[in-house]
Each structure stands twice: as C-alpha cells, then as structure tokens.
N, CA, C and O atoms as CSV, one atom per row, in Angstrom:
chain,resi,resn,atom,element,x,y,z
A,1,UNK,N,N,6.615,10.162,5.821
A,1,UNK,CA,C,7.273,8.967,6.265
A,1,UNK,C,C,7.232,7.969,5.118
A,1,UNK,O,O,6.249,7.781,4.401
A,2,UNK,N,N,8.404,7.349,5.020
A,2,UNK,CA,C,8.319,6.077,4.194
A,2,UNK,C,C,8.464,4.823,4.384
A,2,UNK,O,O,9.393,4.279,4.979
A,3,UNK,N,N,7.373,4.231,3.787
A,3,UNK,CA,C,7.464,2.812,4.177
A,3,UNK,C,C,7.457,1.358,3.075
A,3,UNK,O,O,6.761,1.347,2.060
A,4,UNK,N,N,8.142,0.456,3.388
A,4,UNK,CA,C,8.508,-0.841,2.565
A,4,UNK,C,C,6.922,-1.236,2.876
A,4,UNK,O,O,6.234,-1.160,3.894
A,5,UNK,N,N,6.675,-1.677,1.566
A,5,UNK,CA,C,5.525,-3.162,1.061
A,5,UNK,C,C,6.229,-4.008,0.234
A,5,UNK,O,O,7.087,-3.794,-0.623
A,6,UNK,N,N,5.544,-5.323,0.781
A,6,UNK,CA,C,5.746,-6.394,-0.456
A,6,UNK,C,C,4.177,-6.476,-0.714
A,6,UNK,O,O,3.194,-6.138,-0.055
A,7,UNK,N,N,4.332,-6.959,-1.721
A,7,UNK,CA,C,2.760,-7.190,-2.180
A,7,UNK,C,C,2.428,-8.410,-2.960
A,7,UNK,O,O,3.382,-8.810,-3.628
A,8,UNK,N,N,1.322,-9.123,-3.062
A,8,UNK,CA,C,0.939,-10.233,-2.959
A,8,UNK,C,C,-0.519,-9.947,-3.886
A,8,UNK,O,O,-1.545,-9.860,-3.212
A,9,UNK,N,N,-0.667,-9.782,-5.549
A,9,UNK,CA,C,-1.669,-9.242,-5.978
A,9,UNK,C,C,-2.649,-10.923,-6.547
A,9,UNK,O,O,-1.952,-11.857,-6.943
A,10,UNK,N,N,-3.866,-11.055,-6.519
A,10,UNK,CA,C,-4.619,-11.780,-6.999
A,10,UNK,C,C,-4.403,-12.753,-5.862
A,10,UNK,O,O,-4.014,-13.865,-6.220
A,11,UNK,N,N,-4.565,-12.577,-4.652
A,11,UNK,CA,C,-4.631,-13.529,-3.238
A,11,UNK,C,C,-6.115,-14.039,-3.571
A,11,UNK,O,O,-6.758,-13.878,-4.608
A,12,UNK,N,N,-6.517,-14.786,-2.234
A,12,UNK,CA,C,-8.191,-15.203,-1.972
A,12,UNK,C,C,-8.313,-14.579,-0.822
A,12,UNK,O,O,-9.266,-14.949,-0.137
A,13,UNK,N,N,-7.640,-13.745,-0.397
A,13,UNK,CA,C,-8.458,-12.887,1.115
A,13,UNK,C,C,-7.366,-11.872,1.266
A,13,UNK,O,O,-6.182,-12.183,1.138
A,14,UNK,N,N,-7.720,-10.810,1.504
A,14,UNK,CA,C,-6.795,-9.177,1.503
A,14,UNK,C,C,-6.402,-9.690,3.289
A,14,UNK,O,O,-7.083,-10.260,4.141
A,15,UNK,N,N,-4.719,-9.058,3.283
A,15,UNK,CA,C,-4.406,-9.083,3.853
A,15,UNK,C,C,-3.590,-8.259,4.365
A,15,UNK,O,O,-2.566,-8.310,3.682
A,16,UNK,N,N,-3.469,-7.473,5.251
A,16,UNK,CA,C,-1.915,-6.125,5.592
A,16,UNK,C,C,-1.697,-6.923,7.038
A,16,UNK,O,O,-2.490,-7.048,7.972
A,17,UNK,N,N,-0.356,-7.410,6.889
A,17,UNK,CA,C,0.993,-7.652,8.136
A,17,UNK,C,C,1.433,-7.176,8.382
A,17,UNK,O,O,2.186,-6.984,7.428
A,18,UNK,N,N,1.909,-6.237,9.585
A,18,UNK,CA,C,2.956,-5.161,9.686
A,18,UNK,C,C,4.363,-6.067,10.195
A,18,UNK,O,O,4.298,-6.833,11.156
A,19,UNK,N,N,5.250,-5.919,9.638
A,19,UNK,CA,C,6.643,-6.264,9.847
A,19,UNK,C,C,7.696,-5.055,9.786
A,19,UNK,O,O,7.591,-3.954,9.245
A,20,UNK,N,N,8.457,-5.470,10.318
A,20,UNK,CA,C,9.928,-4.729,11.064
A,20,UNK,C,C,10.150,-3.945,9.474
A,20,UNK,O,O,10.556,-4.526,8.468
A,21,UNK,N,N,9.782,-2.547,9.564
A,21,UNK,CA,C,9.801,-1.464,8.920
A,21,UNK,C,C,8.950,-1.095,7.607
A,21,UNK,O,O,9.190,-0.294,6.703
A,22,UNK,N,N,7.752,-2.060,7.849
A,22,UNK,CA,C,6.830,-1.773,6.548
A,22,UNK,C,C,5.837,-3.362,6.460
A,22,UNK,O,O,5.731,-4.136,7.411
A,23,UNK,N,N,5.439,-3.487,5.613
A,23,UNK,CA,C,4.280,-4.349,5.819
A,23,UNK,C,C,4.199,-5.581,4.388
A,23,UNK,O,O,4.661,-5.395,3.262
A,24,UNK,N,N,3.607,-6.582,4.796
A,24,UNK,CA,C,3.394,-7.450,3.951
A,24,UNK,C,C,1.783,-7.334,3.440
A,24,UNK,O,O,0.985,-7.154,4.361
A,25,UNK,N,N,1.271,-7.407,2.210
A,25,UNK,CA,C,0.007,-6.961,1.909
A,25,UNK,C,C,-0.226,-8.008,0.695
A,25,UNK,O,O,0.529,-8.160,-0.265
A,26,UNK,N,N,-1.569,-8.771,0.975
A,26,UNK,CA,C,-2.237,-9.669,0.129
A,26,UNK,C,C,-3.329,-8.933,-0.447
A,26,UNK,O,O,-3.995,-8.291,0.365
A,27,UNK,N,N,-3.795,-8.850,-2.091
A,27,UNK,CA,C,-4.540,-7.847,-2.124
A,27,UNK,C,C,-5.387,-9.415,-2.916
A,27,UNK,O,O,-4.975,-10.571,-3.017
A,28,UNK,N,N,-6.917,-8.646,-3.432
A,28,UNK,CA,C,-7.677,-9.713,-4.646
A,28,UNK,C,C,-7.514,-9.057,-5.895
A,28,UNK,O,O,-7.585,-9.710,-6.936
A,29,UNK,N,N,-7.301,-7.813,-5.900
A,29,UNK,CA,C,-7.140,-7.514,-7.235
A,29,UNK,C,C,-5.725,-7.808,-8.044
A,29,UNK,O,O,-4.608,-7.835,-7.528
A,30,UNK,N,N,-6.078,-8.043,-9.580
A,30,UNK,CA,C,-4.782,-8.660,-10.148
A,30,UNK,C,C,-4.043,-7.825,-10.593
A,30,UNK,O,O,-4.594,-6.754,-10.338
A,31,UNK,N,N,-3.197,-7.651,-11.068
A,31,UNK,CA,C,-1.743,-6.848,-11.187
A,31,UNK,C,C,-1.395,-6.244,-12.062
A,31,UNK,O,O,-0.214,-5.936,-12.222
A,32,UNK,N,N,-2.742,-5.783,-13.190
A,32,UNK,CA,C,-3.157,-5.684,-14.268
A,32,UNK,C,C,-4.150,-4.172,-14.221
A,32,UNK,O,O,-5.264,-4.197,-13.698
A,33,UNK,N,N,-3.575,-2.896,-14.836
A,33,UNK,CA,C,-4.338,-1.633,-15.188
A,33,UNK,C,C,-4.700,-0.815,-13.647
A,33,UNK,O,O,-5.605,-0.116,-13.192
A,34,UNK,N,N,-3.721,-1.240,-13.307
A,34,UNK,CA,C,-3.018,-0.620,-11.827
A,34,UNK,C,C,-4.221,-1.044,-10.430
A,34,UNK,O,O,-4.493,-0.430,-9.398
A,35,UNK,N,N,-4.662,-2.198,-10.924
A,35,UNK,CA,C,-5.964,-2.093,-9.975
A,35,UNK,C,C,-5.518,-2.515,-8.363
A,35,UNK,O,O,-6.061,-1.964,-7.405
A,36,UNK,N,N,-4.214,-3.807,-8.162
A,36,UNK,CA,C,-4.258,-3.852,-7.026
A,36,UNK,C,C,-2.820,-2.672,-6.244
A,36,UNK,O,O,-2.613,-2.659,-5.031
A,37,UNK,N,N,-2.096,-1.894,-7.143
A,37,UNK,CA,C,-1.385,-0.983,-6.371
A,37,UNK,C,C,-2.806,0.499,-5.669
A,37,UNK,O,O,-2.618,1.363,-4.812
A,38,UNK,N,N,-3.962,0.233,-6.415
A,38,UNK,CA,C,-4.844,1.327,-6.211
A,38,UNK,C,C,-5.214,0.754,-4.356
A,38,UNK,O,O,-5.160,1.264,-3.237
A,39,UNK,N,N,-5.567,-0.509,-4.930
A,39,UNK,CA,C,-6.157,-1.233,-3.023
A,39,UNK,C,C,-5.053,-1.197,-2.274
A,39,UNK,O,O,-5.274,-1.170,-1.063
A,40,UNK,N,N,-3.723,-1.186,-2.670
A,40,UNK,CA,C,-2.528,-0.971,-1.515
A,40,UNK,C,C,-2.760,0.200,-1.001
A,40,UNK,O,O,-2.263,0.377,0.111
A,41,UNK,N,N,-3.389,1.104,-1.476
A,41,UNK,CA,C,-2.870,2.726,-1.442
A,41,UNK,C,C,-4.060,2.545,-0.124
A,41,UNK,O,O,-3.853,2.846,1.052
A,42,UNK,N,N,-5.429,1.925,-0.740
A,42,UNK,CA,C,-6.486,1.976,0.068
A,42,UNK,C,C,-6.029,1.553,1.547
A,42,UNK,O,O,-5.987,2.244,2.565
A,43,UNK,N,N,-5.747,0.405,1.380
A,43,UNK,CA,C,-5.567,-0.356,2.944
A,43,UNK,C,C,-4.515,0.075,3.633
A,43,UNK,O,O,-4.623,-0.210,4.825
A,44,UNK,N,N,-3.265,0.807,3.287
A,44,UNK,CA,C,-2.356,1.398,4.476
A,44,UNK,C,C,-3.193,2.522,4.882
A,44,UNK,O,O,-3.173,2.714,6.098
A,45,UNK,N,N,-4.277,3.706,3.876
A,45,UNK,CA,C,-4.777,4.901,3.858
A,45,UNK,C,C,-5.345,4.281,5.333
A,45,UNK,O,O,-5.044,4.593,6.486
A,46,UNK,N,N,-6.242,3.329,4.836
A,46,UNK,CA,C,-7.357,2.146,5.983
A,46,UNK,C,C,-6.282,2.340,7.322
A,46,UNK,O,O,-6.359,3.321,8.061
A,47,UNK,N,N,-5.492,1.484,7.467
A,47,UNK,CA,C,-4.477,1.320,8.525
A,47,UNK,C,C,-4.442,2.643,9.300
A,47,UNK,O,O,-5.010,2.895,10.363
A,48,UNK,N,N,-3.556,3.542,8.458
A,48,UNK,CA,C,-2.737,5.156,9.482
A,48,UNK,C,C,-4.386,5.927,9.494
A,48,UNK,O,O,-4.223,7.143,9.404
A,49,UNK,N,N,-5.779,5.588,9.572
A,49,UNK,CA,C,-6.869,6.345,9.439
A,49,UNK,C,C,-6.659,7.681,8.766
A,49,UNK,O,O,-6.742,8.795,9.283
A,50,UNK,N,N,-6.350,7.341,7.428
A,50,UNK,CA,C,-6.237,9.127,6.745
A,50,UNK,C,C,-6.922,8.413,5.593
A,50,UNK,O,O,-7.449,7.301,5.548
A,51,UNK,N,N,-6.740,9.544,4.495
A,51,UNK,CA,C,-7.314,9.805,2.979
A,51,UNK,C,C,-6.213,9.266,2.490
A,51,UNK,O,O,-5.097,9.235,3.008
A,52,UNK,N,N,-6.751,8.615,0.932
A,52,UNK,CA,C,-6.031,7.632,0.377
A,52,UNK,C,C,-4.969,9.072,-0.803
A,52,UNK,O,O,-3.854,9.128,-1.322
A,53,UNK,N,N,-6.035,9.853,-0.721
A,53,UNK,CA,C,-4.534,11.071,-1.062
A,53,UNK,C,C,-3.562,11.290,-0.705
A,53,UNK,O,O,-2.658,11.489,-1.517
A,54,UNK,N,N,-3.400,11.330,0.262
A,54,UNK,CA,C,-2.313,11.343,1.410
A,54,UNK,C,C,-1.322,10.437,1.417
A,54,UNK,O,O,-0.355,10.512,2.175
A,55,UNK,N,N,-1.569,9.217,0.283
A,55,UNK,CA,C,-0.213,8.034,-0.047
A,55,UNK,C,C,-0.023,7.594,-1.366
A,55,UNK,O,O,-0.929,7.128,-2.057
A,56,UNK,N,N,1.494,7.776,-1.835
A,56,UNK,CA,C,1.818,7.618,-2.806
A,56,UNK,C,C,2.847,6.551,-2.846
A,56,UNK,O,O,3.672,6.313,-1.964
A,57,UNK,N,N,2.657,5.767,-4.293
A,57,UNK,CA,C,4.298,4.996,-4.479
A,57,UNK,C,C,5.252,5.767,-5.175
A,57,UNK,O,O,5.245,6.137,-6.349
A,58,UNK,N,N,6.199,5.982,-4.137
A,58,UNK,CA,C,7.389,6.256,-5.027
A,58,UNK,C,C,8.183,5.702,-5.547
A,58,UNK,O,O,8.958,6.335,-6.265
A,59,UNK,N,N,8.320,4.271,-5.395
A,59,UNK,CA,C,9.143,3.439,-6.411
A,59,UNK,C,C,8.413,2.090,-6.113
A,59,UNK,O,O,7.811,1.942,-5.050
A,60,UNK,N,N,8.480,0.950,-7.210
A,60,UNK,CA,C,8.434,0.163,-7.271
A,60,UNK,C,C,6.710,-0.134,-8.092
A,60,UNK,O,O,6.038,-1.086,-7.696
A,61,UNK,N,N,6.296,0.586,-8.965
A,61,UNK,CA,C,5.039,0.540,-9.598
A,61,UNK,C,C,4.492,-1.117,-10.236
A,61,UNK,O,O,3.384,-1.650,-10.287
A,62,UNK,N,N,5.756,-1.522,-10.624
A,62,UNK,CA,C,5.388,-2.255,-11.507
A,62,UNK,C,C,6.645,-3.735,-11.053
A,62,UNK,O,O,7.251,-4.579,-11.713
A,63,UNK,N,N,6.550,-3.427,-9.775
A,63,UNK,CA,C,7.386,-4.390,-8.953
A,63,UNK,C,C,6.200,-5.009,-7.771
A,63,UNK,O,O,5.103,-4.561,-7.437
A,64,UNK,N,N,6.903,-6.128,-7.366
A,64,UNK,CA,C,5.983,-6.455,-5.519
A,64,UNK,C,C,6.819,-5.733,-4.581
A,64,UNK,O,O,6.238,-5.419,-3.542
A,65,UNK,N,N,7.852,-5.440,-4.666
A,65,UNK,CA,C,8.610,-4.476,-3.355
A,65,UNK,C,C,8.332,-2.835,-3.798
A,65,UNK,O,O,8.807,-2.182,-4.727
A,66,UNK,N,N,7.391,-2.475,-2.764
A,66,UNK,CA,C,7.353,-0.836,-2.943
A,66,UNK,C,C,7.981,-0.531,-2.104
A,66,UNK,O,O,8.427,-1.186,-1.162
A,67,UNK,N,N,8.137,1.143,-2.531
A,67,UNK,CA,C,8.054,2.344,-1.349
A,67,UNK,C,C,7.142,3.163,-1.282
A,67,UNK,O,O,7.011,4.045,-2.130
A,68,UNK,N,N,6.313,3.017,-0.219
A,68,UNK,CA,C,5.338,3.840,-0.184
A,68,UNK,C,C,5.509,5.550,0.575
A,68,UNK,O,O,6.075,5.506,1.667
A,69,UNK,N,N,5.161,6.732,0.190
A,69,UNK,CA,C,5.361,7.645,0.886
A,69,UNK,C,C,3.844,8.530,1.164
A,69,UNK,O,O,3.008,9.051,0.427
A,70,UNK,N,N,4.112,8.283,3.478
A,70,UNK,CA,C,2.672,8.374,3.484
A,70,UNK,C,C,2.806,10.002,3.695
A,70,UNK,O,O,3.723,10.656,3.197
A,71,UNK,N,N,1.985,10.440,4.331
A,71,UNK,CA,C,1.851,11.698,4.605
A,71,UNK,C,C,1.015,12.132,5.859
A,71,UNK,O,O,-0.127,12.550,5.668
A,72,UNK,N,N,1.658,12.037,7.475
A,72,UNK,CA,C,0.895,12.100,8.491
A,72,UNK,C,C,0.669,13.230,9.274
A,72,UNK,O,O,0.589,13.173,10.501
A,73,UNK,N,N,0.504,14.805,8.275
A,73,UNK,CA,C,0.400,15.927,8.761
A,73,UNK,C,C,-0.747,16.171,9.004
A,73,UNK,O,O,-1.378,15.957,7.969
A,74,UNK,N,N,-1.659,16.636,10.098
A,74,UNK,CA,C,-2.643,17.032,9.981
A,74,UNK,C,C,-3.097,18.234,9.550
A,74,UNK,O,O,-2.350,19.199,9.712
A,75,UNK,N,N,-4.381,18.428,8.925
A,75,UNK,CA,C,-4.414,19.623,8.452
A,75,UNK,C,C,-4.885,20.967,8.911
A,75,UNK,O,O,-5.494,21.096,9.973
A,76,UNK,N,N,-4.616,21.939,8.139
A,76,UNK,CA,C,-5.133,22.982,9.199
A,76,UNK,C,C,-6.446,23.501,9.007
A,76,UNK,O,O,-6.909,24.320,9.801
C-alpha cells in the first residue's frame, strides 16, 4: 500500500496526523544525513505495528512530500 507524508523535520515534539490519504509527520531530527526520513520510516513502522523493514520511500527523499510504500503482508 502507498501512502502520502508531508514532513516537518527539526520540530520540538514528534508528531504523526493521519489525514485524508496519508499523514502529516513532525519529526526532531534535522534534515541532514538522512536522519529524520530514518524516524519517518520508524513512526508509520510504530503506527501499522510492523518492522521498520517493511517501509520504504519511494519518492520524495530529499523533498517534505513523500511516498511511502508500506508492506502489510503477514508472514509465513
């Protein structure tokens, strides 16, 4: 499944909003040596209760509008 983030890097308090088809996300880490796309990955992983393996960006690395693609198969 894929889903829209905006992102919000070097906030004062982490934040995930879910809005109409993807989520708004305040992170503390700054935007710098990939540290706060790493805590995005964390806190949706956090959210859908899976492994942070299980989610990737597929576009928008080095943007605030991602696409994130999660992965909600369970395993066998």
């Amino acid at each position: 499944m894929y889903i829209r983030v905006r992102v919000t890097a070097g906030a004062k308090k982490e934040v995930l909003t879910p809005k109409a088809g993807g989520f708004l996300v305040s992170v503390k880490e700054p935007a710098t040596q990939n540290l706060a796309n790493k805590r995005v990955i964390e806190l949706v992983a956090l959210h859908y209760a899976i492994s942070p393996k299980k989610v990737r960006i597929v576009n928008g690395h080095h943007a605030p509008s991602k696409i994130l693609s999660v992965d909600m198969e369970k395993e066998k």
